[in-house]
C-alpha positions in Angstrom: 159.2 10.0 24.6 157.8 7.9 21.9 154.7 7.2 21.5 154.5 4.6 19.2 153.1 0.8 19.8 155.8 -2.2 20.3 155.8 -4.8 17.9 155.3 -8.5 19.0 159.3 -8.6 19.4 161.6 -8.6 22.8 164.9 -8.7 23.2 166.6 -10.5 26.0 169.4 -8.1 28.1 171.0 -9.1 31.2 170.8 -7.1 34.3 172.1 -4.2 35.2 172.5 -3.9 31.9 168.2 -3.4 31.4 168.4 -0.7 34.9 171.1 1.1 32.8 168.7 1.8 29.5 165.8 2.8 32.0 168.1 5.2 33.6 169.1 6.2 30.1 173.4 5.9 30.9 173.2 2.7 28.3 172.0 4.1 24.5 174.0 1.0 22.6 173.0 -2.7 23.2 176.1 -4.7 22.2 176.3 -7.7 20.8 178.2 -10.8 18.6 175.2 -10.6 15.6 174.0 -8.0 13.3 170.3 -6.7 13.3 167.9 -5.6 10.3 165.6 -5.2 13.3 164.1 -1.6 14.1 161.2 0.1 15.8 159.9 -0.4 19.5 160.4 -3.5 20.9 160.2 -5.0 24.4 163.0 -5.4 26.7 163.1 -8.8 28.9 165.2 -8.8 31.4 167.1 -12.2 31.5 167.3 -14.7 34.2 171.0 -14.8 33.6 173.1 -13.1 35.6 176.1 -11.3 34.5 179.0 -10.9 37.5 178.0 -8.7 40.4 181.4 -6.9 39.6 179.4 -5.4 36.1 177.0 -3.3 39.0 177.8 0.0 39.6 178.1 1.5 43.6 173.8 2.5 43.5 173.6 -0.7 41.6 171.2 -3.5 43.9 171.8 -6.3 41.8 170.2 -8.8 44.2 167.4 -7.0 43.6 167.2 -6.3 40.0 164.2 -7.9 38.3 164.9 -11.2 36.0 162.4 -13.2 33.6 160.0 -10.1 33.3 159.2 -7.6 30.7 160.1 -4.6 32.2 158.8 -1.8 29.7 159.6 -1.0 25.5 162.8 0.5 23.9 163.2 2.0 20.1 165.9 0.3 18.3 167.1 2.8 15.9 170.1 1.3 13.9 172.6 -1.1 14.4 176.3 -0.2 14.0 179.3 -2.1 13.5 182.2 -2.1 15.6 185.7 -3.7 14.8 185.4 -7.8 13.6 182.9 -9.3 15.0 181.1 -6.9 17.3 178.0 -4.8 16.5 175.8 -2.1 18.6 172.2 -1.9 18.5 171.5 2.2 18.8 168.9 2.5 21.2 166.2 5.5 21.9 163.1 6.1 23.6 163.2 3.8 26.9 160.0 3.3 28.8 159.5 1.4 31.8 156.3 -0.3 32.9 154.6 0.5 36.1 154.5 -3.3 36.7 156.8 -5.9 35.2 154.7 -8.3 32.3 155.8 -12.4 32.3 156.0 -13.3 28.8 153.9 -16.4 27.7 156.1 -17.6 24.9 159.5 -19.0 25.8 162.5 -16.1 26.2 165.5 -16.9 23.9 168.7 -15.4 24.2 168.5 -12.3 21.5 165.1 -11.6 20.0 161.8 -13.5 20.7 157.6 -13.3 20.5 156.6 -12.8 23.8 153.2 -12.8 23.7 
């Protein structure tokens, strides 16, 4: 478990994609844009919803928690896959006791939440 202190940085995930780094089956975060970005960061949980198809059987994704801060994750390196595709290596995953509201706007890859 790390042990180290986030940085002012979050990174917005849809659901159940967020349950599935707490539960530690997702390691890689994918995405359309390459990151120089590493160290702890927070993990918001997006008011988005991907399709209710994406949940797994012991999924509840009517109950998932959107537009929180659910806990910290350590980004360790971001990889390249095919064209345009890239995977942010992820380690570490804590959850908080209680879900944290950000006070700065949430925007849809990295932001300042606090």
């Amino acid at each position: 478990m790390s042990t180290k202190k986030p940085q002012n940085l979050a990174i917005s995930i849809q659901q159940p994609y967020v349950h599935r780094i707490f539960n530690k089956t997702k390691k890689v975060e994918y995405r359309t844009v390459n990151t120089h970005k590493r160290g702890v960061v927070y993990i918001y949980a997006s008011l988005g919803k991907s399709r209710e198809g994406d949940c797994k059987r012991n999924e509840d994704f009517a109950n998932l928690p959107r537009g929180v801060i659910i806990g910290t994750v350590e980004v360790i390196d971001c990889v390249r896959y095919g064209h345009r595709s890239y995977g942010y290596v992820l380690k570490n995953p804590r959850r908080f006791r209680r879900a944290i509201k950000p006070k700065k706007k949430p925007q849809p890859v990295w932001f300042i939440p606090f």
